[in-house]
N, C-alpha and C positions, 0 to 999 in steps of 0.2 A: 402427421395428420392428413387426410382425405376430402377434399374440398371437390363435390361439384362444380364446376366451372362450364359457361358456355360454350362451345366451340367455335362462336362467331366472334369471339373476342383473343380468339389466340391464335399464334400461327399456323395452325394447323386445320382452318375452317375449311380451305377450300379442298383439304386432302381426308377430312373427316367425312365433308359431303360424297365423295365419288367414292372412299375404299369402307367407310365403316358396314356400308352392306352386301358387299364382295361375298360372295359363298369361300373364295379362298384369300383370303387377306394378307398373307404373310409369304414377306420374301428374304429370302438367304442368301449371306455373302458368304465367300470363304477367303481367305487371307494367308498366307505361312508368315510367322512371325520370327524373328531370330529373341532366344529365349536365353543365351549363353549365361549374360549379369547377370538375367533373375537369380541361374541355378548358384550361379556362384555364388552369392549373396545369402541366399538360401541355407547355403553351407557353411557359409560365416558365420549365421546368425541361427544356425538351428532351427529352419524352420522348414515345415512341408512346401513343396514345391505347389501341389495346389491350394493350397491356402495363399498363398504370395501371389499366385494367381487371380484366386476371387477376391482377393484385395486388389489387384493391381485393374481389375474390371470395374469396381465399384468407384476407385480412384477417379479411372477417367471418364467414368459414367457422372460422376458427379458435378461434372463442369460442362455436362452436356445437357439443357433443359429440357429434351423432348424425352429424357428417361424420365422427368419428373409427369410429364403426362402420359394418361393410359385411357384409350377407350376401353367399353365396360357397359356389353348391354346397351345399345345404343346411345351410349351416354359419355361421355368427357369428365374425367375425374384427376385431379390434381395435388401431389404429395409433395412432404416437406423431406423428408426421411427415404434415406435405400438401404437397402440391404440385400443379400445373396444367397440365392437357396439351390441347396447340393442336394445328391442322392446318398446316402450314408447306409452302407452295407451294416448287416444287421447280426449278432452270436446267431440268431438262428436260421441264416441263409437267405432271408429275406431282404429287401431295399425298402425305406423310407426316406420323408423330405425333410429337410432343417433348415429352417429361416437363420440367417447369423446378421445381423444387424453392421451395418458399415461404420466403421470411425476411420478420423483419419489417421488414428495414432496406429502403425500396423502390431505394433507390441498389445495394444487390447485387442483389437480384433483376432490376434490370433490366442489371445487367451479364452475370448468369448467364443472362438470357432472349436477349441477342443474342448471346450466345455460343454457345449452343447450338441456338436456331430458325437464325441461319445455319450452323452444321454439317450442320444436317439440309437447309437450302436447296442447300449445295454438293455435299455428297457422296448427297443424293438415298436415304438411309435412316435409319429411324425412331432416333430419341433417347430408350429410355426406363429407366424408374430401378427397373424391376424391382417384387418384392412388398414392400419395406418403406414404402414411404407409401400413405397414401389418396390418390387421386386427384380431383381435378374434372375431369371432362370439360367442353371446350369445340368450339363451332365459331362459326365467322364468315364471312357472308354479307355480301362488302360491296356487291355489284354493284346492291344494292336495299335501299329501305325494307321492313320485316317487321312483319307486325304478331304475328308466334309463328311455331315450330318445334315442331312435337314430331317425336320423334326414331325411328326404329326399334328394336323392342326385340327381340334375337339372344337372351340367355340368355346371352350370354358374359362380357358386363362389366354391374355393377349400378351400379357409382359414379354418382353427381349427375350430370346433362349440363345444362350452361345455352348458351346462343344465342343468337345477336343478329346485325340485321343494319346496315343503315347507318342511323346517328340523323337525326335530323329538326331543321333551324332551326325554332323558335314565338315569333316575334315577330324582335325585336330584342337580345332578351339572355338566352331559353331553350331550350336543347338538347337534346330528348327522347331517349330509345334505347326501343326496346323490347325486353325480355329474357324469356325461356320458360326456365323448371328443370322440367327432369324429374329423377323421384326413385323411389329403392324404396319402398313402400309398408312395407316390414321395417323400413328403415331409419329415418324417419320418417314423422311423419301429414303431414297437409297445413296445419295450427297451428304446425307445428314447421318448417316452409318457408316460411310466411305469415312468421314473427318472422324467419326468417334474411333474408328479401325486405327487411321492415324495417330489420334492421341494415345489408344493402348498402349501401339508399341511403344513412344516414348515414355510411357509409363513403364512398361517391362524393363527398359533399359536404362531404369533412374541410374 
């Protein structure tokens, strides 16, 4: 659900007051994460590597409260619900966007993530879940090693955007990724992206 909320009653007042009417509001980290488990794991268990990914984002998004707030038009708005929206290549060469709704069981999520990236792959139009969740923004560059992404900032969508492109072998038995978040400056500082960066990883490396 989607709750207007004050901004003077939340942590975020006095970083709503100075960044919410910034002409450029958003700033980007970049991190390289070791990703060896995930893949492993991945392997074990039959599962797309990014998907284990946009699950493993939502994971440690979810025990961070500043992904639950979102400015929005000068406004402070506040959700119960996440979920992760991909770019899903399309039969006719096209890209569209698909909202996949977060659980914490990753066996649904990944049922609900191929069920609905291929809806949006066949029938070639966007999957998305409307104003009641927060969303993460994604994209995925797999055609090349990345060392960052920062993203274009329109004014229309302020949600998180993270990125990545194809990981990296380093050695014999470690998997690098490199990952770029960008964020509203409203929404959280850059301490407050730094500790969610933290928690990924250990989330990547359940």
């Amino acid at each position: 659900m989607k709750t207007q909320v004050d901004p003077k009653n939340t942590k975020r007042a006095r970083a709503f007051q100075m960044w919410m009417t910034s002409p450029m509001p958003m700033v980007t980290l970049f991190k390289s994460f070791d990703v060896s488990r995930l893949l492993r794991y991945c392997k074990r268990n039959g599962y797309k590597f990014n998907m284990a990914l946009c699950w493993c984002l939502c994971k440690a998004a979810s025990g961070v409260e500043e992904f639950y707030l979102l400015p929005e038009k000068g406004k402070m708005f506040k959700y119960d619900r996440l979920a992760v929206n991909v770019v899903v290549d399309t039969v006719d060469g096209g890209i569209f966007l698909c909202d996949v709704p977060y659980s914490e069981d990753i066996a649904k999520f990944n049922e609900d993530y191929l069920e609905l990236t291929g809806k949006v792959h066949r029938e070639c139009a966007d999957s998305l879940l409307g104003e009641d969740y927060a969303i993460v923004g994604t994209s995925t560059l797999l055609d090349t090693e990345l060392d960052g992404i920062i993203n274009q900032y329109s004014g229309r969508w302020n949600n998180p955007f993270i990125a990545w492109g194809r990981y990296r072998k380093k050695g014999w038995f470690k998997t690098e990724l490199k990952i770029s978040m960008q964020f509203h400056h409203s929404q959280m500082d850059g301490a407050d992206a730094a500790k969610y960066l933290e928690l990924l990883q250990k989330t990547i490396s359940m």
